[in-house]
C-alpha positions as CSV (number, residue, x, y, z in Angstrom):
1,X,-19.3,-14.5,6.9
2,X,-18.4,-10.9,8.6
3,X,-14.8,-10.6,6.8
4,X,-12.4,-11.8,3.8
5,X,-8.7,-11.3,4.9
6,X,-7.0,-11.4,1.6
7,X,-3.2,-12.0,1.7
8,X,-1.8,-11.4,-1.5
9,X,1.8,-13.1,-1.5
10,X,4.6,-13.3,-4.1
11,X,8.0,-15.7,-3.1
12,X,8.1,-14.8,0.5
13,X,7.6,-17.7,2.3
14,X,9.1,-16.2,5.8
15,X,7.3,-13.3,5.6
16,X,3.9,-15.1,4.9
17,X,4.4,-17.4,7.5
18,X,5.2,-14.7,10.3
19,X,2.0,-13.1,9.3
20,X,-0.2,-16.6,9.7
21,X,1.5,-17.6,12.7
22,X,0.3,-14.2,14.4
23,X,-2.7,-14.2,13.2
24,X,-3.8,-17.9,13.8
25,X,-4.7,-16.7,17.6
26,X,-7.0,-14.2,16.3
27,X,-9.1,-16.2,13.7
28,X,-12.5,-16.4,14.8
29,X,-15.8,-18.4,13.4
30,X,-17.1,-15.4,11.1
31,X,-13.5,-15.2,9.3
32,X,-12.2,-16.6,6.9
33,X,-8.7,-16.2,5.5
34,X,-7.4,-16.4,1.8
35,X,-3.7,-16.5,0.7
36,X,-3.7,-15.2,-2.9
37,X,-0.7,-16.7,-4.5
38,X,0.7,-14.7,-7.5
39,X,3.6,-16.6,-7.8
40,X,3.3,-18.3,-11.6
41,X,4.9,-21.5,-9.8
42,X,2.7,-21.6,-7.0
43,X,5.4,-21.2,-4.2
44,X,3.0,-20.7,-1.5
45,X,0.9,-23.7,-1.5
46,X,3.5,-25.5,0.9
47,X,3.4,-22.7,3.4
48,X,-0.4,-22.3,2.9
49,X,-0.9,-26.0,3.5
50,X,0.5,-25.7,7.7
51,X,-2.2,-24.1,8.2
52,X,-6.2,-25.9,8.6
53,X,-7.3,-22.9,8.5
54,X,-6.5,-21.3,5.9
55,X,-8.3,-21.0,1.8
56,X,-5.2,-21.0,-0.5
57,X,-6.1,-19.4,-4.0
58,X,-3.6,-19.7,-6.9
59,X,-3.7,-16.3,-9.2
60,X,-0.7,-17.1,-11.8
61,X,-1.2,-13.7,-14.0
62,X,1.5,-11.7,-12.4
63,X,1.1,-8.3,-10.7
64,X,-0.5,-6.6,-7.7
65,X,-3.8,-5.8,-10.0
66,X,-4.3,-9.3,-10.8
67,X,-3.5,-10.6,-6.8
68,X,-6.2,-8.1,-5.4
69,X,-8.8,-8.6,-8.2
70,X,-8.7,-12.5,-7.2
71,X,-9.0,-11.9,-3.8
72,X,-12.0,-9.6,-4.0
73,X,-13.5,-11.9,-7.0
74,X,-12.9,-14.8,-4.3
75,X,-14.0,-13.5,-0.9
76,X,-17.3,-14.5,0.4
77,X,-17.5,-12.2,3.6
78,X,-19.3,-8.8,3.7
79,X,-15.9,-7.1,4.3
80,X,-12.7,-7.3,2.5
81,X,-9.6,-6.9,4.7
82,X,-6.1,-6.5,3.2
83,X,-2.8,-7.8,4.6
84,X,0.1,-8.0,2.5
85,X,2.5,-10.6,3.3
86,X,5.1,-8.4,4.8
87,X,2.9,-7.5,7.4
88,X,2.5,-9.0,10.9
89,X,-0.9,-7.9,12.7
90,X,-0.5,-7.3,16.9
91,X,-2.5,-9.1,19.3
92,X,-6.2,-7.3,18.6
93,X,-5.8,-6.2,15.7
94,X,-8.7,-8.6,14.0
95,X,-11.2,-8.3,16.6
96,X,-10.3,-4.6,15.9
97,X,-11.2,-4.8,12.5
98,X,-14.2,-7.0,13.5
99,X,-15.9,-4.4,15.8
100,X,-16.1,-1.6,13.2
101,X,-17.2,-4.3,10.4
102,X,-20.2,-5.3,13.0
103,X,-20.9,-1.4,13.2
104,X,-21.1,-1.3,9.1
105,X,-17.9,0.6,8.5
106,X,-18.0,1.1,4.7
107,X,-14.0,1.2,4.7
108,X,-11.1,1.5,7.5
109,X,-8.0,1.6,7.6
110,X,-5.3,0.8,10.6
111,X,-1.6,1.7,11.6
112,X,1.4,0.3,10.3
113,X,5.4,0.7,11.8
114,X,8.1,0.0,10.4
115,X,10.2,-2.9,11.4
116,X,13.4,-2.6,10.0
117,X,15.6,-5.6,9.4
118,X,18.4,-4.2,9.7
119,X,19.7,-0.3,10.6
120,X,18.5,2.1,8.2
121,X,21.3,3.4,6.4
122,X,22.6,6.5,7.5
123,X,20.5,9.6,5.9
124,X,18.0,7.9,4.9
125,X,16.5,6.7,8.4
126,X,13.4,9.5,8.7
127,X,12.5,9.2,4.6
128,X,12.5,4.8,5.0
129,X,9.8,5.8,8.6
130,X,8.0,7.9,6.1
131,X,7.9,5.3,3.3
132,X,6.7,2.4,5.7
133,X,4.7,3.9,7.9
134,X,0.9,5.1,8.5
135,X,0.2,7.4,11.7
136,X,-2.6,9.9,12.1
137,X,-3.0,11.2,15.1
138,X,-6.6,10.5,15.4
139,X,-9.2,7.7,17.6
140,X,-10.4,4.8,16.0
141,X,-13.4,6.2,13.9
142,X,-12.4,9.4,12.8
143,X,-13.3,10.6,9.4
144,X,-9.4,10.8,7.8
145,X,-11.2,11.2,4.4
146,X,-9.1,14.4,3.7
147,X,-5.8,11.6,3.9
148,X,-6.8,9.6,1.3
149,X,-3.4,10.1,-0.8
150,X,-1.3,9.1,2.0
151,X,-3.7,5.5,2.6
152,X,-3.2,2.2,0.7
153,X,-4.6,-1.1,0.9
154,X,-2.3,-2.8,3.2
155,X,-3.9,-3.2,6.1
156,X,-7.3,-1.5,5.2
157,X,-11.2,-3.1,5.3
158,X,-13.7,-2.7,2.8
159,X,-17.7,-3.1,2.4
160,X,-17.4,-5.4,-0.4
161,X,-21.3,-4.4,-2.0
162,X,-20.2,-0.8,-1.5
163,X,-16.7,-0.2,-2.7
164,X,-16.5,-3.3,-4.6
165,X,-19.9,-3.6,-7.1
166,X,-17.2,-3.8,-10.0
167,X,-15.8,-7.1,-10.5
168,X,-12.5,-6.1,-11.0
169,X,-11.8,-3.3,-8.9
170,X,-8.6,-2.3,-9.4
171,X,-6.8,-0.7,-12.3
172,X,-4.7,-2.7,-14.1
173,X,-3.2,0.2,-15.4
174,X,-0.9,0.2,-12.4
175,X,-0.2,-3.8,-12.6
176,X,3.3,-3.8,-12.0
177,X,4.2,-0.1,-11.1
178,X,1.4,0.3,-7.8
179,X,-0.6,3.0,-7.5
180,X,-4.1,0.5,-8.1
181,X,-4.9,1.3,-4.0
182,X,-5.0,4.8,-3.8
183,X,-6.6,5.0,-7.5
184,X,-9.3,3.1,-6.3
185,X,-9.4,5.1,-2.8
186,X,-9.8,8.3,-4.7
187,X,-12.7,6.7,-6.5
188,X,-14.7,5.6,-3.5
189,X,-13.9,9.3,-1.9
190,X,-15.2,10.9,-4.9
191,X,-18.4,8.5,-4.8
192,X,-19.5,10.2,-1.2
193,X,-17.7,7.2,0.9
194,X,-15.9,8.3,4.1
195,X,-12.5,6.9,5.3
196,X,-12.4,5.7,8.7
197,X,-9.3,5.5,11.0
198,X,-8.4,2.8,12.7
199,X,-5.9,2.8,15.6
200,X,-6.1,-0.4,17.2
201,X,-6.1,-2.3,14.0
202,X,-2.0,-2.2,14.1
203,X,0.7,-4.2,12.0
204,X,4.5,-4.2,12.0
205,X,5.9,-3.7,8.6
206,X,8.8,-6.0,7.6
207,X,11.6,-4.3,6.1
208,X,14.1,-5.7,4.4
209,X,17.6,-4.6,3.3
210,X,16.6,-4.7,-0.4
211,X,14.1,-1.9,0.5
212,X,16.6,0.3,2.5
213,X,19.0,1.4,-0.6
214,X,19.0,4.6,-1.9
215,X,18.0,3.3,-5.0
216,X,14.8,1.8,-3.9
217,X,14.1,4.8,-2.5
218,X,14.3,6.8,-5.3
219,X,12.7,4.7,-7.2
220,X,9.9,4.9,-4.7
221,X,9.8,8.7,-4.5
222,X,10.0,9.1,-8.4
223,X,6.5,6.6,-8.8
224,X,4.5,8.9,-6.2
225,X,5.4,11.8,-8.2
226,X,4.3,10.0,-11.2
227,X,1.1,8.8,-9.5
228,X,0.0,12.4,-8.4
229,X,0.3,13.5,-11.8
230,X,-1.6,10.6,-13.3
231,X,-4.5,11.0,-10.4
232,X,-5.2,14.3,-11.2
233,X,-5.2,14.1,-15.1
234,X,-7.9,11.5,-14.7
235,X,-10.4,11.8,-17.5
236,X,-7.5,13.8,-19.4
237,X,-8.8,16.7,-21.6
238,X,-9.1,20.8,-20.6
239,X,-9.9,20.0,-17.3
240,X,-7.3,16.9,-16.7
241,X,-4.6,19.2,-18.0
242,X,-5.7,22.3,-16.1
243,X,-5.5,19.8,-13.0
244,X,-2.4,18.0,-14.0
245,X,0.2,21.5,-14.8
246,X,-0.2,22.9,-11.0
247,X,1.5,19.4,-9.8
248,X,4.2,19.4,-12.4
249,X,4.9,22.9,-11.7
250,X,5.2,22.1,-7.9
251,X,7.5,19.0,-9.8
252,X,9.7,21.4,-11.7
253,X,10.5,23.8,-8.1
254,X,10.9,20.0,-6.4
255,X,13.2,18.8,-8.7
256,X,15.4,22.1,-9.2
257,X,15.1,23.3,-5.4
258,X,15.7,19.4,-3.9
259,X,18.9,19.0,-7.1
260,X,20.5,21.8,-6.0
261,X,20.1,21.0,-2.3
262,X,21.3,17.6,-2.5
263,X,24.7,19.1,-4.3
264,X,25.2,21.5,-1.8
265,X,25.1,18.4,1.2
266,X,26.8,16.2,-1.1
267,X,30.2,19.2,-1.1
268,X,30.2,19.1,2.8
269,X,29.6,15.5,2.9
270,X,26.3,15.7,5.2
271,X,24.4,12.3,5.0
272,X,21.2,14.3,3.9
273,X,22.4,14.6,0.6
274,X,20.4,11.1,-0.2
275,X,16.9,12.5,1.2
276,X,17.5,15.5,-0.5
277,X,18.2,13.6,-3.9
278,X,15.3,11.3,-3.3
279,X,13.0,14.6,-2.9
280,X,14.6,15.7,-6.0
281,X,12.8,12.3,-7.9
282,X,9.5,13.0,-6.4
283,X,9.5,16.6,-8.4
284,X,11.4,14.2,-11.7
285,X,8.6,12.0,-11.2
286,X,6.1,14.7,-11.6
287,X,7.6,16.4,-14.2
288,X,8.1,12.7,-16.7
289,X,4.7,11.1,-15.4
290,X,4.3,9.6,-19.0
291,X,7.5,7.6,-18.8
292,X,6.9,3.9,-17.9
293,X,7.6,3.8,-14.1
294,X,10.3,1.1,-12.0
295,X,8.5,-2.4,-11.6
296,X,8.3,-2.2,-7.7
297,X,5.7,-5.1,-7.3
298,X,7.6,-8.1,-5.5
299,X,10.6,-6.3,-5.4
């Protein structure tokens, strides 16, 4: 078996089933497909069951951690490939995958637009791009290594012997708040393994309104500041700290500078008030890394 596409999946039964009707064209012999359901009442196994294809795995311990962990523990190909369920691959984008897993690509990872539901509310159209997004203006097999913090999972293939020797991979430190991808990103970059861009391997995002409001947003912005905090203080002690006060430093500037900006906007009623608050949370986030983050998982 060349690759494991793991679909994790939590209570979006459209969703899922745009993503397997787009890639039902594409499967091939040496693929095999798993939808990881981490719904506790098994909402997916109806969907799953349309398609012959198809392994359906039920993981009923809630959270991100747990879905990927099952997929990894349950994939029998020599790659891993992640699609979450809100994301619909273009024509080509497996046998994209498939050529750099023949070529022994240790781990790749492929574009992603945004498709928005519905318009972007005004002000916060170029932030929501940024958010749901992943362009680097680079040909498929380029090192990106030096991107790492701006990668993820979604949409991303990995060695399994290589990056995955542990059983459980991913943190579950970041269960319910995210984060557990580019934890375990940093951890293969810091093992000597190089990142690999691929721009064929492309998926459409699905955006919904629930993920267009400024609180979302926020909420979104104030968890990466968190998460750059955290990643640096790894291991804690004199070192973790002496890593960890530049970032909340550049958090306090963030939060003051972006504060008073976004007051400023909000007087003359400009529309960029809202990224300039959200910009504000990234530096909060910084600052109060210790403070139990948002539940954004399935939200």
């Amino acid at each position: 078996m060349l690759i494991s596409i793991v679909i994790p999946t939590y209570r979006r039964a459209d969703m899922l089933s745009g993503l397997l009707d787009a890639l039902a064209p594409q499967m091939m012999a040496e693929v095999e497909a798993l939808v990881i359901d981490n719904d506790p009442a098994g909402s997916a196994a109806d969907t799953a069951a349309r398609y012959g294809w198809l392994r359906y795995v039920h993981e009923p311990r809630p959270g991100v951690v747990h879905a990927r962990n099952r997929g990894v523990a349950e994939a029998r190909g020599g790659h891993v490939l992640f699609i979450d369920d809100d994301e619909v691959p273009s024509p080509g984008w497996l046998a994209a995958f498939a050529a750099l897993a023949r070529a022994g690509t240790t781990a790749c990872f492929g574009r992603i637009t945004p498709r928005f539901v519905a318009p972007p509310p005004p002000g916060l159209e170029r932030m929501l791009a940024g958010l749901f997004s992943r362009e680097i203006d680079a040909d498929t097999g380029a090192d990106i290594t030096a991107s790492w913090a701006y990668l993820g999972t979604g949409n991303a293939m990995f060695d399994r012997a290589v990056c995955f020797p542990d059983p459980e991979p991913f943190d579950l430190r970041f269960n319910q708040s995210g984060g557990e991808d580019i934890w375990m990103i940093r951890g293969l970059m810091a093992r000597g393994v190089r990142l690999i861009w691929n721009r064929e391997g492309l998926v459409d995002e699905i955006v919904p309104p629930g993920r267009m409001t400024l609180d979302y947003v926020r909420a979104r912005k104030f968890a990466h500041g968190q998460q750059r905090v955290i990643f640096n203080h790894r291991g804690g002690g004199l070192a973790g700290w002496a890593r960890a006060l530049p970032w909340m430093g550049i958090g306090l500037v963030q939060a003051a500078g972006f504060g008073a900006l976004a007051l400023g906007l909000s007087a003359i009623g400009s529309p960029r008030a809202l990224e300039a608050r959200a910009r504000a949370d990234a530096g909060r986030g910084k600052l109060m890394w210790r403070a139990a983050a948002r539940t954004l998982y399935g939200n």
